[in-house]
C-alpha positions as a LaTeX table, in Angstrom:
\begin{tabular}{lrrr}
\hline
Residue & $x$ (\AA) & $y$ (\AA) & $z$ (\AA) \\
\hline
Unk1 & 71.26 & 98.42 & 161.06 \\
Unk2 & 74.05 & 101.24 & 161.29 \\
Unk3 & 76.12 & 100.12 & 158.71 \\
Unk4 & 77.83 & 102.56 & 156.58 \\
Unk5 & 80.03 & 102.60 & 153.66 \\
Unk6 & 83.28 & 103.02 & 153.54 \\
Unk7 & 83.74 & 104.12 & 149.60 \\
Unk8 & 81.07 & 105.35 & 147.35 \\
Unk9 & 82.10 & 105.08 & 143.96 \\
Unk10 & 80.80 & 106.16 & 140.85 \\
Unk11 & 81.51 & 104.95 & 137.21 \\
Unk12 & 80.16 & 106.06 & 133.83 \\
Unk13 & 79.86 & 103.76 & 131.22 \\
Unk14 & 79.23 & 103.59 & 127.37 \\
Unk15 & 77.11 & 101.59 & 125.45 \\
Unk16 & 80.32 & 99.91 & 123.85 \\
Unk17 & 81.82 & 99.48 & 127.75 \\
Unk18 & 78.97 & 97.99 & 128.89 \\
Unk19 & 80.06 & 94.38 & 128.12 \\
Unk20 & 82.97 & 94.93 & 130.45 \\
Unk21 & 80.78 & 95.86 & 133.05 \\
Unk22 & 78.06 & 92.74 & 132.88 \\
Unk23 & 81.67 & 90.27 & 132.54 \\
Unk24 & 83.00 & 91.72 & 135.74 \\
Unk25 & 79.96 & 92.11 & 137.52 \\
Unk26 & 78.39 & 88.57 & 136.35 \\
Unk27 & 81.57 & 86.87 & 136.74 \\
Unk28 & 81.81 & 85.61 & 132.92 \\
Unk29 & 85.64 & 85.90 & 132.91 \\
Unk30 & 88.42 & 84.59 & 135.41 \\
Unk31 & 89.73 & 87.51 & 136.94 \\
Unk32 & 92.64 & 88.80 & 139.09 \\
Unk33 & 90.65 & 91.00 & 141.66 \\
Unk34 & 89.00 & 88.22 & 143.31 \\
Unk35 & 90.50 & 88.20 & 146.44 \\
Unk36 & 88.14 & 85.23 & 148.04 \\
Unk37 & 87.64 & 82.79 & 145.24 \\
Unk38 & 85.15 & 80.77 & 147.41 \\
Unk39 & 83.44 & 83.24 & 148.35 \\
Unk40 & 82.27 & 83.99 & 144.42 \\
Unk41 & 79.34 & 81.53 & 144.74 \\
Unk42 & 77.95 & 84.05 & 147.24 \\
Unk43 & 77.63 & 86.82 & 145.03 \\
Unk44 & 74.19 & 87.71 & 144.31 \\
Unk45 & 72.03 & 90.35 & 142.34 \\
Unk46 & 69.78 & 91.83 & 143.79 \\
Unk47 & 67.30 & 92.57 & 141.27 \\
Unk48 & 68.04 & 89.84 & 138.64 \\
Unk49 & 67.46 & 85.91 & 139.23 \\
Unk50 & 69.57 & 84.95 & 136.22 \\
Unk51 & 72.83 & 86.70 & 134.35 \\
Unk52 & 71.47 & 89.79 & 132.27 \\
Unk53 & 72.40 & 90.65 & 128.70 \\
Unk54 & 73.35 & 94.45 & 130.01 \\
Unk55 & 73.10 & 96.37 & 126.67 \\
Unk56 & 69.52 & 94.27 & 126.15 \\
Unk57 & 69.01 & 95.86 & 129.50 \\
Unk58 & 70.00 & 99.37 & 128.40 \\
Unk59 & 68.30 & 99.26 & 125.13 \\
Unk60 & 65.04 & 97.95 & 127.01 \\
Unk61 & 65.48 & 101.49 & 129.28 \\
Unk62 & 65.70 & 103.68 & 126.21 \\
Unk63 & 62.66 & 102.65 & 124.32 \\
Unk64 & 61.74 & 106.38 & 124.97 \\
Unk65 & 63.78 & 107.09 & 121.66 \\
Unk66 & 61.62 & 107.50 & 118.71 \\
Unk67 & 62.60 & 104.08 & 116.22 \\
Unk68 & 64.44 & 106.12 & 113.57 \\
Unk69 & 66.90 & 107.01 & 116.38 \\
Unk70 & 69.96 & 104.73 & 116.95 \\
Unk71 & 72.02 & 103.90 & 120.38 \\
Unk72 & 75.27 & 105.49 & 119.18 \\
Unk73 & 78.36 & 103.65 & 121.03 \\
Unk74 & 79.99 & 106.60 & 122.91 \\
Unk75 & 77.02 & 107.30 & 124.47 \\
Unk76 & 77.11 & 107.29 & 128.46 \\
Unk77 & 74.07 & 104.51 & 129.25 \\
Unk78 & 74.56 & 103.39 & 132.30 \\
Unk79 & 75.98 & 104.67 & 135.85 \\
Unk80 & 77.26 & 102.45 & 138.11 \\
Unk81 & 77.77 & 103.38 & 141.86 \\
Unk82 & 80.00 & 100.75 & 144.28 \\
Unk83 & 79.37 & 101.15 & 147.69 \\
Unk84 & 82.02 & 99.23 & 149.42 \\
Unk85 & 81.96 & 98.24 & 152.81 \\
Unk86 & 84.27 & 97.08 & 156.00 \\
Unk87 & 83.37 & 93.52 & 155.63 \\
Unk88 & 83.35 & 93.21 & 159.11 \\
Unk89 & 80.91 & 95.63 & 159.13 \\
Unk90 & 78.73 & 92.78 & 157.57 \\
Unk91 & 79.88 & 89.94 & 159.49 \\
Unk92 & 77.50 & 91.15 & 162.34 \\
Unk93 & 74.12 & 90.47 & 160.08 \\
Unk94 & 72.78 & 86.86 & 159.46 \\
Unk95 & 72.34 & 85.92 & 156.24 \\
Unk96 & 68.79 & 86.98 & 155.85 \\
Unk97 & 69.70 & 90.49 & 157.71 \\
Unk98 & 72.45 & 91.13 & 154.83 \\
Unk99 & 70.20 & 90.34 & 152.22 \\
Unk100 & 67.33 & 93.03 & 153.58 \\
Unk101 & 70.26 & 95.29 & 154.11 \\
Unk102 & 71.53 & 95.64 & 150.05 \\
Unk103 & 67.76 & 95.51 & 149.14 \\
Unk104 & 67.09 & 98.27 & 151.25 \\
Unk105 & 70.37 & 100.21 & 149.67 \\
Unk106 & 68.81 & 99.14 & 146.28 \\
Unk107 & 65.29 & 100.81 & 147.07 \\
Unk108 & 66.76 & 103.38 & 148.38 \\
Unk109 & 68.44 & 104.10 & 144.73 \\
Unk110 & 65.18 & 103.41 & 143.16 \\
Unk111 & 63.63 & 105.97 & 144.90 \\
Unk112 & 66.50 & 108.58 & 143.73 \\
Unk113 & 66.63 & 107.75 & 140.11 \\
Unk114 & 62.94 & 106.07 & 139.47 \\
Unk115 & 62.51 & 102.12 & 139.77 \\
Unk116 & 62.97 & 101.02 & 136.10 \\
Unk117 & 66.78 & 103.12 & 135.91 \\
Unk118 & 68.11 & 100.53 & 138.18 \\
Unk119 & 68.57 & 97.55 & 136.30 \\
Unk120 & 71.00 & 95.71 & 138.32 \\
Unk121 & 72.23 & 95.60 & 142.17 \\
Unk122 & 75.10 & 93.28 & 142.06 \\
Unk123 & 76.77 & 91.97 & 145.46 \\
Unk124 & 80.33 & 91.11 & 145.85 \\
Unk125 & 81.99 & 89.19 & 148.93 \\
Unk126 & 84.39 & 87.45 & 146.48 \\
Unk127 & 86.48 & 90.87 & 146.19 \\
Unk128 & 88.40 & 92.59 & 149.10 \\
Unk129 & 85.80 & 94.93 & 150.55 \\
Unk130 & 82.22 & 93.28 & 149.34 \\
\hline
\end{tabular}
């Protein structure tokens, strides 16, 4: 598969942003940037069978801090990269094929920051470029 992004974006968040993140991502709020309402029901996550509470998530990941330490709010938990691609870039894979594509993008991110960083690998074909 030579498929190759078009935008690779980055996007730090804090532990009092991250329920903006998990009601975008997990589509818990009617938004404007949907481009392809009926496409939504396509959307997927990788990782995750079933919506995630992210800052459970986060707090899950930092059990490395002893218990007398606290997650303070401004803290920067969680990086989130978009990769956004010509969808019809995509249009040329099967179902099946697109699937093995973003879990191959996902490894390869587990690899790079260490398998339980990446919490969540959320698709998007509801938006303009998935």
């Amino acid at each position: 598969m030579d498929i190759k992004p078009i935008i690779l974006k980055k996007t730090n968040y804090r532990f009092y942003e991250l329920e903006k993140a998990q009601k975008h991502n997990q589509r818990e709020n009617v938004e404007t940037n949907i481009i392809y309402p009926n496409k939504t029901a396509l959307n997927y996550d990788v990782l995750n069978k079933k919506m995630i509470n992210y800052k459970n998530a986060i707090r899950r990941c930092l059990t490395h801090l002893s218990s007398t330490k606290t997650i303070h709010s401004n803290w920067i938990v969680l990086i989130e990269w978009q990769i956004i691609f010509e969808e019809t870039s995509l249009d040329k894979l099967s179902a099946r094929e697109t699937k093995l594509f973003f879990l191959q993008v996902v490894q390869t991110f587990q690899k790079l920051y260490g398998i339980s960083n990446v919490v969540y690998a959320h698709v998007h074909f509801d938006e303009e470029k998935p």
